[in-house]
MINU-87021 format. One line per field, with one value per atom (N, C-alpha, C, O): residue in three letters; atom name; x, y, z. Coordinates in steps of 0.1 Angstrom, whole numbers, plus 5000, padded with zeros to 4 digits. Example, Ala and Ser with C-alpha at 12.3 -4.5 7.8 and 13.67 -1.06 7.14 Angstrom:
residu <- c(ALA_ALA_ALA_ALA_SER_SER_SER_SER)
atome <- c(N_CA_C_O_N_CA_C_O)
X <- c(5132_5123_5132_5142_5128_5137_5129_5134)
Y <- c(4943_4955_4967_4967_4978_4989_5000_5011)
Z <- c(5078_5078_5078_5085_5071_5071_5079_5080)
END
This chain:
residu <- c(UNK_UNK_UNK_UNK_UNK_UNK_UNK_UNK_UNK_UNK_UNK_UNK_UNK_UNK_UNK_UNK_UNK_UNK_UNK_UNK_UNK_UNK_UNK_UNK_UNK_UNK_UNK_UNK_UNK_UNK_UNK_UNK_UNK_UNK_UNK_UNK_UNK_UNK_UNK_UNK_UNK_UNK_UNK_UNK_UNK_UNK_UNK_UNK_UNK_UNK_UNK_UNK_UNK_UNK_UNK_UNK_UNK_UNK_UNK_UNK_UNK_UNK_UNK_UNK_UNK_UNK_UNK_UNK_UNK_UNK_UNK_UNK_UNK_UNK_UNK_UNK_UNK_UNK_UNK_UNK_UNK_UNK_UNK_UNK_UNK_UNK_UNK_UNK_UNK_UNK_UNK_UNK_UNK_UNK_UNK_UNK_UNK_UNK_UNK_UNK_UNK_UNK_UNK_UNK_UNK_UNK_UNK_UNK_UNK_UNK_UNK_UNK_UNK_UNK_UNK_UNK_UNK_UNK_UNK_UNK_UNK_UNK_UNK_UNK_UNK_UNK_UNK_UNK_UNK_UNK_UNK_UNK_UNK_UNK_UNK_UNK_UNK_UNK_UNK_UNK_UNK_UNK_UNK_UNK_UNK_UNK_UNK_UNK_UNK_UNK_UNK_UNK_UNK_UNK_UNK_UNK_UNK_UNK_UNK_UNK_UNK_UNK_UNK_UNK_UNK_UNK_UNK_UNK_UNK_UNK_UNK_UNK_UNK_UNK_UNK_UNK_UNK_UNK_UNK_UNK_UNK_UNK_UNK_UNK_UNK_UNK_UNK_UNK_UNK_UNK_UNK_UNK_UNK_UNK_UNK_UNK_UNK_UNK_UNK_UNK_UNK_UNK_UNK_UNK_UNK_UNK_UNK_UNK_UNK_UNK_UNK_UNK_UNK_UNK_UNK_UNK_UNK_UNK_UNK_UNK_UNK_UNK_UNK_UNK_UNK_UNK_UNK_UNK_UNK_UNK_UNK_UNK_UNK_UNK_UNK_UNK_UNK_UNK_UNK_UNK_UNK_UNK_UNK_UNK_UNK_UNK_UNK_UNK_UNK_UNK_UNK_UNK_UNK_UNK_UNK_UNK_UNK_UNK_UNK_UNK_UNK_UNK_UNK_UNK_UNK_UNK_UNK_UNK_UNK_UNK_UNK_UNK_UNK_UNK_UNK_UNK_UNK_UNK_UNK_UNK_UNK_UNK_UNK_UNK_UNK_UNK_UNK_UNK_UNK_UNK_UNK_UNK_UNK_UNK_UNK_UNK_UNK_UNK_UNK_UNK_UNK_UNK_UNK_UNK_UNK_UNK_UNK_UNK_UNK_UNK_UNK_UNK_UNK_UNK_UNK_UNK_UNK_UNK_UNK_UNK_UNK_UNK_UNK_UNK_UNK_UNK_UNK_UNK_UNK_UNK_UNK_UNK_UNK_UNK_UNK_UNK_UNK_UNK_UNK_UNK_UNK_UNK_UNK_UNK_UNK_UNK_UNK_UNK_UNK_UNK_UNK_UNK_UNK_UNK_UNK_UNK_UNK_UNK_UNK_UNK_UNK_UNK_UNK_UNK_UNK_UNK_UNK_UNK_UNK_UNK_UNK_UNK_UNK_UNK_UNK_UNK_UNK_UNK_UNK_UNK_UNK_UNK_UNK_UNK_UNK_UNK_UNK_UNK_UNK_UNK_UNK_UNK_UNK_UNK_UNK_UNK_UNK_UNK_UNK_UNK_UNK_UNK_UNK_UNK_UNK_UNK_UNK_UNK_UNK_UNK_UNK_UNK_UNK_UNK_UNK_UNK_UNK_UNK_UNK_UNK)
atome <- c(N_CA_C_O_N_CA_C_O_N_CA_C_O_N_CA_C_O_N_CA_C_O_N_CA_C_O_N_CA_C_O_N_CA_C_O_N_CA_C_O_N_CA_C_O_N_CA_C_O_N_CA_C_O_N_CA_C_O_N_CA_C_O_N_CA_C_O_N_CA_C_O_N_CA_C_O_N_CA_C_O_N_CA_C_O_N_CA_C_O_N_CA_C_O_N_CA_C_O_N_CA_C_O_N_CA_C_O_N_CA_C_O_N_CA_C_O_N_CA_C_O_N_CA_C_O_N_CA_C_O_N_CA_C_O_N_CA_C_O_N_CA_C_O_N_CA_C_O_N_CA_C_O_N_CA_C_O_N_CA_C_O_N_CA_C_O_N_CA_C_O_N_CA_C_O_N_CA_C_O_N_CA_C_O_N_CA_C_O_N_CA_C_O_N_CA_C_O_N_CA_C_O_N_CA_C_O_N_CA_C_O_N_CA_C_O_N_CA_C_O_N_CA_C_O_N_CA_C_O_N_CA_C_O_N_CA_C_O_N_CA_C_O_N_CA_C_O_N_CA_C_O_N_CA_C_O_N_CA_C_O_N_CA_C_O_N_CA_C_O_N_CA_C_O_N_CA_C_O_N_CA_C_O_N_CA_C_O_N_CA_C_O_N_CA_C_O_N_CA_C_O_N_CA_C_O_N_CA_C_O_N_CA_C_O_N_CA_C_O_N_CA_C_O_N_CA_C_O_N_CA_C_O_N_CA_C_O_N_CA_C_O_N_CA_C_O_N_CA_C_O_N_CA_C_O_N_CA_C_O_N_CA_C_O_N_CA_C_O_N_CA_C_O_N_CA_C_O_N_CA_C_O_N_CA_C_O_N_CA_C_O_N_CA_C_O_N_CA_C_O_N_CA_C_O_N_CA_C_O_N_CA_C_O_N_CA_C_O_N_CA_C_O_N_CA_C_O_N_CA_C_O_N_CA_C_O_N_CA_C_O_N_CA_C_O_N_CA_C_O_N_CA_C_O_N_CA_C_O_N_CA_C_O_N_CA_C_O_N_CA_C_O)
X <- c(0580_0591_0595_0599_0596_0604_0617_0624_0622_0635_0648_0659_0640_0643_0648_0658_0634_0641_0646_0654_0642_0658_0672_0681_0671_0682_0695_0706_0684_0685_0684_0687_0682_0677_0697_0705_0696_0709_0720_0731_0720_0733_0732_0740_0722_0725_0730_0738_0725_0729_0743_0751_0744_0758_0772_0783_0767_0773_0776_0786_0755_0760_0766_0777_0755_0762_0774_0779_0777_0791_0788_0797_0774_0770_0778_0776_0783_0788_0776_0765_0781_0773_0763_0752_0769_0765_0754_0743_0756_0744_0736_0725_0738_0727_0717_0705_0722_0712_0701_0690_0710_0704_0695_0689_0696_0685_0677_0667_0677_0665_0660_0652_0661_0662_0661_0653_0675_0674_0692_0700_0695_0709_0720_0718_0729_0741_0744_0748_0741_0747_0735_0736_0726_0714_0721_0722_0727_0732_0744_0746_0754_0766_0764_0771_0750_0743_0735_0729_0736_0727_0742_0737_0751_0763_0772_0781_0768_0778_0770_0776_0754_0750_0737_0732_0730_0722_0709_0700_0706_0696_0695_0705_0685_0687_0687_0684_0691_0692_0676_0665_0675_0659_0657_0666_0645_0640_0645_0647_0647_0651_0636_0628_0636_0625_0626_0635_0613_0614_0606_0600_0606_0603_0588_0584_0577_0564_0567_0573_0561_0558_0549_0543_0552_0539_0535_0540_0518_0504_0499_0493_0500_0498_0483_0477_0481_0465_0471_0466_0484_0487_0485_0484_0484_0480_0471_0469_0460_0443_0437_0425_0448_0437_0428_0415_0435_0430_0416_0406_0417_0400_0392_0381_0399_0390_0383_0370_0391_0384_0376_0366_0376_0361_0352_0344_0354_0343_0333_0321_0347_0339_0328_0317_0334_0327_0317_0305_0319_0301_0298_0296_0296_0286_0277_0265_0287_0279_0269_0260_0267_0252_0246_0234_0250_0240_0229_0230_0220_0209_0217_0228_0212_0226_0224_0233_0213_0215_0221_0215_0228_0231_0251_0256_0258_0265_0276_0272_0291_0299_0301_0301_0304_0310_0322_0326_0329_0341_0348_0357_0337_0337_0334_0339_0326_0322_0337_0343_0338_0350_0365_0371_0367_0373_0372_0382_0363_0357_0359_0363_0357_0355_0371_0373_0377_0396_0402_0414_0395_0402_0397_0406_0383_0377_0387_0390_0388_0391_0411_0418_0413_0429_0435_0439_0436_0434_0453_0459_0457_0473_0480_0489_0475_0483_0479_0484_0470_0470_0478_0483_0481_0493_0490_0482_0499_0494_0482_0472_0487_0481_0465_0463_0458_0451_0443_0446_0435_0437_0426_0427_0414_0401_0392_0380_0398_0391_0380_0373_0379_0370_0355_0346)
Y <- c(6888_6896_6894_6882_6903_6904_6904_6913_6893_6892_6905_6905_6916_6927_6932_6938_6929_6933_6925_6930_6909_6900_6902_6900_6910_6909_6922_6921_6933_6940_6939_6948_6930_6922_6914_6916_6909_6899_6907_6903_6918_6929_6934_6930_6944_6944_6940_6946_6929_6920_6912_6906_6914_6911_6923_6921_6933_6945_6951_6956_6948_6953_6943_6945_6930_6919_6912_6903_6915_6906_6891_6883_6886_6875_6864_6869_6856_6846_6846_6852_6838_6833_6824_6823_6815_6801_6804_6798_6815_6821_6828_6826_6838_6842_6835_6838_6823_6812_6806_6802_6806_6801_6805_6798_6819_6829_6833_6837_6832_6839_6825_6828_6808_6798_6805_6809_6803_6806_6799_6800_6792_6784_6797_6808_6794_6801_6810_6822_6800_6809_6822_6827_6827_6837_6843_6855_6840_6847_6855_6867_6847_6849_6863_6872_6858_6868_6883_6892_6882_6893_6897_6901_6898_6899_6905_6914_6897_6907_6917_6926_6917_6931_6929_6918_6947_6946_6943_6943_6941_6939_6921_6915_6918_6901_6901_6912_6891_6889_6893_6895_6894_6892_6876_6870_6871_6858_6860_6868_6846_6841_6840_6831_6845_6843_6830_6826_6823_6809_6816_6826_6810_6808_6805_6796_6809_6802_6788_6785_6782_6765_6766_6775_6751_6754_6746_6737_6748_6742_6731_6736_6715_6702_6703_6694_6716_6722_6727_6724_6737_6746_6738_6745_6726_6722_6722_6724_6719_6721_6731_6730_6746_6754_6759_6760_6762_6764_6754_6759_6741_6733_6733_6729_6738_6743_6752_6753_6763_6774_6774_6781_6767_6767_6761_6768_6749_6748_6757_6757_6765_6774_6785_6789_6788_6798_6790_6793_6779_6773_6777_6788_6775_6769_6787_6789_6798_6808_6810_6816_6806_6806_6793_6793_6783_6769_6775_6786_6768_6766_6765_6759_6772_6770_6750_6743_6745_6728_6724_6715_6727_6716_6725_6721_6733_6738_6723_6713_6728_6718_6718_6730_6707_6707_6704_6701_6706_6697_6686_6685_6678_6663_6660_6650_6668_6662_6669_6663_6682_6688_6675_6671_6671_6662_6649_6646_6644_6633_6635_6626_6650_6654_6652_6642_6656_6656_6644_6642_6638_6621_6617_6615_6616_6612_6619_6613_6630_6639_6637_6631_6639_6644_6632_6636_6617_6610_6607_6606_6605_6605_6614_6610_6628_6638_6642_6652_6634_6634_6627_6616_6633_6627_6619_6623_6607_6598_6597_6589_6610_6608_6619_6630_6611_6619_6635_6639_6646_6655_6658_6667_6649_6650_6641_6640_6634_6616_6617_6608_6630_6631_6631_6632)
Z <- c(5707_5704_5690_5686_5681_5670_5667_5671_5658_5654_5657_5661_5652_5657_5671_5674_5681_5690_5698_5707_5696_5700_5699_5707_5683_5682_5692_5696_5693_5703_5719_5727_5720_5732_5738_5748_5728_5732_5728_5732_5721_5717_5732_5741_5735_5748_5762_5769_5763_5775_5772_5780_5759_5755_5760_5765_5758_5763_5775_5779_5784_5792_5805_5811_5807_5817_5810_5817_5799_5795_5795_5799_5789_5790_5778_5767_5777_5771_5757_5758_5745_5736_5739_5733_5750_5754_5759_5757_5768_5783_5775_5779_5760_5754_5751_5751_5747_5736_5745_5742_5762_5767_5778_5786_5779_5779_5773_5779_5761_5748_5742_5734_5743_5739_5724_5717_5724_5706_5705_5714_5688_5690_5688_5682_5693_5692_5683_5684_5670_5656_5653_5642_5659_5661_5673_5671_5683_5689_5682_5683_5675_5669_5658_5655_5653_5637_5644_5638_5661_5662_5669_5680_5669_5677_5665_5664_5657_5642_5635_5629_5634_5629_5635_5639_5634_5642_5637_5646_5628_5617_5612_5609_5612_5609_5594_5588_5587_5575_5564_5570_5555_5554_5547_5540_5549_5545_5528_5520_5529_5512_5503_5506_5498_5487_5478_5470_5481_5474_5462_5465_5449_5442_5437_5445_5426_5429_5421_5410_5429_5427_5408_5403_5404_5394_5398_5404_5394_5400_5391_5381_5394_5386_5378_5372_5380_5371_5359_5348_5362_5348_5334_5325_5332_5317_5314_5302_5324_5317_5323_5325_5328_5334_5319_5320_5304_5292_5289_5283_5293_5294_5307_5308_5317_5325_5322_5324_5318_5312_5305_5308_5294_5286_5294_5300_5295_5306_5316_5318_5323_5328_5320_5323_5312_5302_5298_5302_5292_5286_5295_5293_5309_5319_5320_5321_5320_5322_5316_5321_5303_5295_5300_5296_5306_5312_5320_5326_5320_5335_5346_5345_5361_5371_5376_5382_5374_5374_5360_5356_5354_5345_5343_5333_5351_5354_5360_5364_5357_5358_5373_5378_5383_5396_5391_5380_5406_5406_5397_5389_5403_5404_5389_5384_5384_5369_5359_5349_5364_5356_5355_5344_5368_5372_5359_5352_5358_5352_5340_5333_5334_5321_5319_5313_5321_5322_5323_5324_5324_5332_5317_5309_5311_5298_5283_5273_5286_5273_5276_5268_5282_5283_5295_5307_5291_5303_5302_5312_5289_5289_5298_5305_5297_5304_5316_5320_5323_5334_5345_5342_5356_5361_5373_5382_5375_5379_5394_5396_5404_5413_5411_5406_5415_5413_5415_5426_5407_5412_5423_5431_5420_5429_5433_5431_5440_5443_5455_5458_5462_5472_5468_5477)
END
């Protein structure tokens, strides 16, 4: 069932059996104040938009990058992994790496 038609759901039975707030929540298992919010309008709120995170890569996506670019003219054996890109960033930029690690696997 969608938020939606919960919320339709409990306006109804609010209207027509004259059910308590208490008896909605505890019909639809949902808490009170969802009963209270589908009882004051009929539409649910919409979700809050979080924000994008930044990604503990954004400093060396620019030396990743090269890297990646060499490697398209490499032999596909002599091409960077992970693990070696990894290594390479720990060697070249080891100050600004942050403390936990990014690829220990």
């Amino acid at each position: 069932m969608t938020k939606v038609e919960l919320f339709a759901a409990i306006r109804r039975d609010a209207r027509v059996e004259g059910l308590s707030q208490r008896a909605l929540a505890a019909k639809y298992g949902v808490h009170r104040r969802m009963v209270a919010e589908a009882l004051a309008s009929a539409w649910p709120r919409p979700r809050k938009k979080m924000p994008p995170r930044q990604s503990r890569l954004d400093p060396f996506k620019p030396a990743i990058d090269q890297m990646l670019w060499a490697d398209l003219s490499a032999s596909r054996k002599q091409r960077h992994t992970v693990r070696r890109i990894f290594q390479r960033l720990v060697a070249e930029q080891e100050s600004a790496l942050p403390d936990r690690r990014l690829g220990d696997r």
